[in-house]
Structures are given as structure tokens and as C-alpha cells.
C-alpha positions in Angstrom: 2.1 114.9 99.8 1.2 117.9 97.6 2.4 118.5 94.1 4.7 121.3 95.0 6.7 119.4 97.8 7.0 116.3 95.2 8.6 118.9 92.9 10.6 120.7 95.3 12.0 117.2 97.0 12.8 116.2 92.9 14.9 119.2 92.2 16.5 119.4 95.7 17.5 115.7 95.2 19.0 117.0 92.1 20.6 119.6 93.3 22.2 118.2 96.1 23.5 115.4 93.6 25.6 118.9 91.8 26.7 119.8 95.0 28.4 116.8 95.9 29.6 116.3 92.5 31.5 119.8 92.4 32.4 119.3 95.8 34.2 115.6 95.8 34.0 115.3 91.9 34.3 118.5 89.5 35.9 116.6 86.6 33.0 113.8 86.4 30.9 113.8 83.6 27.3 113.2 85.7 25.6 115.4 88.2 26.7 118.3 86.1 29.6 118.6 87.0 32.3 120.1 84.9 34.2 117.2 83.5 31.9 117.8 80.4 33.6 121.0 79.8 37.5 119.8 77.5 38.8 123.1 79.2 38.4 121.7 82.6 41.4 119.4 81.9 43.5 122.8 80.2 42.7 124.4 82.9 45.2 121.9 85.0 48.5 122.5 82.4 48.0 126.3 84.7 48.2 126.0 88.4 46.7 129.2 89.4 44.0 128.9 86.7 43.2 125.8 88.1 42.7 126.9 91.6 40.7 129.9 90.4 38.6 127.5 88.7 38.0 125.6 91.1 37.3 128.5 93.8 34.5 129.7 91.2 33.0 125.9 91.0 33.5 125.8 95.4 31.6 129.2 95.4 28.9 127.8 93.0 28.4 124.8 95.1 28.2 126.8 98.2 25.7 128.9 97.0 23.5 126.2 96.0 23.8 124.9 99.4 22.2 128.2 100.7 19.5 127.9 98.4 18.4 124.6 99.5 19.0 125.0 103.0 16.2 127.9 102.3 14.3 125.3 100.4 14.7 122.7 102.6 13.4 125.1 105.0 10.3 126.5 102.8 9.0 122.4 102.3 9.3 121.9 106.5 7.8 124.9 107.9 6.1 127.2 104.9 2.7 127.2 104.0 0.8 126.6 100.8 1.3 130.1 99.7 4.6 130.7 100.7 6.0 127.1 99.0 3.4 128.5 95.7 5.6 131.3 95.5 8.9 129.4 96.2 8.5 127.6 93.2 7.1 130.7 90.8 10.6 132.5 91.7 12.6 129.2 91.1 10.4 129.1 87.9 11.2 132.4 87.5 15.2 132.9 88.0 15.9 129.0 86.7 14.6 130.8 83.1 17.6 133.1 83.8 19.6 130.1 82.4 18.6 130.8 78.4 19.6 134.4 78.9 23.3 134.1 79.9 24.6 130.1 80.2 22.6 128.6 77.5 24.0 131.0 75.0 27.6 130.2 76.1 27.2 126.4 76.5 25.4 126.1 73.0 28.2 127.9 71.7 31.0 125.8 73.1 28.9 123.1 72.2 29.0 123.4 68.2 33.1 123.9 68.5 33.3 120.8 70.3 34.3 121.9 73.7 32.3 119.3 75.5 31.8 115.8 75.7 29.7 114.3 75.4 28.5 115.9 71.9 24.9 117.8 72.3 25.3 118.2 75.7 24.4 121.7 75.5 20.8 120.5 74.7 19.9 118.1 76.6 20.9 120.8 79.6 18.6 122.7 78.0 15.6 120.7 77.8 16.3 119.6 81.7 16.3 122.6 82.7 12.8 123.2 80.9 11.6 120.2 82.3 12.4 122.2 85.5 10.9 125.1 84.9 7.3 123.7 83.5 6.9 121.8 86.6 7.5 124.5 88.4 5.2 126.8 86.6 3.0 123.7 87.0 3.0 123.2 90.6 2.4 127.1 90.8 -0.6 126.9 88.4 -2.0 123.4 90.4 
């Protein structure tokens, strides 16, 4: 088994671990799900907040499931080069995640609007691990 397909297993197993937490579990704390956000339990005190809340984390999850069916498809039946280039775009768009996200969740970090405390950064360096492996299974 190449490096690449080690890699890409890792993060699907991840990911799929997020899908079924925001599918059967939003409000836990593990998987990332959103239990680590305080406002996920405001957002109950307003019915339709609530269920707009949870159609955005539904959509999210659903959209991850069409990336790894994709991925799960790339592993099976791509080659070397297309699976090289699978992993330099999820390199690629996972950086994405310090443009937009890690601004907001670093922010609502330091006024306390998650649990557990710091959470902000270890997402951050997780999702770094993530990307240098995937630079590195490019580069290898």
C-alpha cells in the first residue's frame, strides 16, 4: 500500500467519523461535531434557528459525503497520478481553512464560546497535520 492511499484511508476514516457525528450526534464534543460551539445549545431556546442550524450542519455533512464518495472512488480505480493530484487539491483547498474558519473559531475561542478551552488550536494544528501529509504524499 502506497503512501498516498495510507493517507487518503486516514483522513477518509476521519471524515466519515464527522459525518456520522453531525448526522446522529451534532451536539457531541468529539468527531468535530458542534457540541464544542456554547451557541449550539442557544441555538435550541429558537425553534427555527435551530432547525436552520441544523439544515446548514445536514448540508455540511452531505457534502462531505460527496467528497469521499469521490475519494473513495479516486483510492479504488485512479492511478498514481490521478490520486498525486487528489491529494495536492485536498492539500490545496483544506489550507482554505486559515483563510475564513480559523479566523472565526480563534475568535470565538478567546471570548470563551467553546468548550473545551483552546479548542480553536488544536483544530488548527489538525488540520496542518492534514495538509503536510498531504503535501507530503504529493512530494513522495
Amino acid at each position: 500500500m502506497t503512501l498516498i492511499k495510507i493517507i487518503l484511508l486516514a483522513f477518509m476514516a476521519f471524515e466519515v467519523s464527522n459525518v456520522l457525528a453531525l448526522y446522529f450526534a451534532p451536539g457531541a464534543k468529539v468527531a468535530n461535531a458542534v457540541g464544542v460551539f456554547t451557541a449550539w445549545e442557544k441555538t435550541k431556546q429558537d425553534p427555527d434557528v435551530h432547525a436552520f442550524v441544523r439544515y446548514l450542519i445536514y448540508w455540511v455533512a452531505g457534502a462531505k459525503l460527496i467528497f469521499l464518495a469521490l475519494l473513495a472512488v479516486i483510492l479504488l480505480f485512479g492511478d498514481l497520478t490521478t490520486q498525486r493530484m487528489s491529494v495536492l487539491a485536498l492539500a490545496l483547498a483544506t489550507l482554505s481553512f486559515y483563510w475564513r474558519m480559523f479566523p472565526l473559531i480563534r475568535n470565538m475561542d478567546r471570548k470563551g464560546q467553546l468548550e473545551p478551552e483552546n479548542y480553536s488550536q488544536i483544530l488548527g494544528v489538525m488540520i496542518l497535520v492534514f495538509v503536510a501529509a498531504f503535501f507530503t504524499a504529493f512530494l513522495l
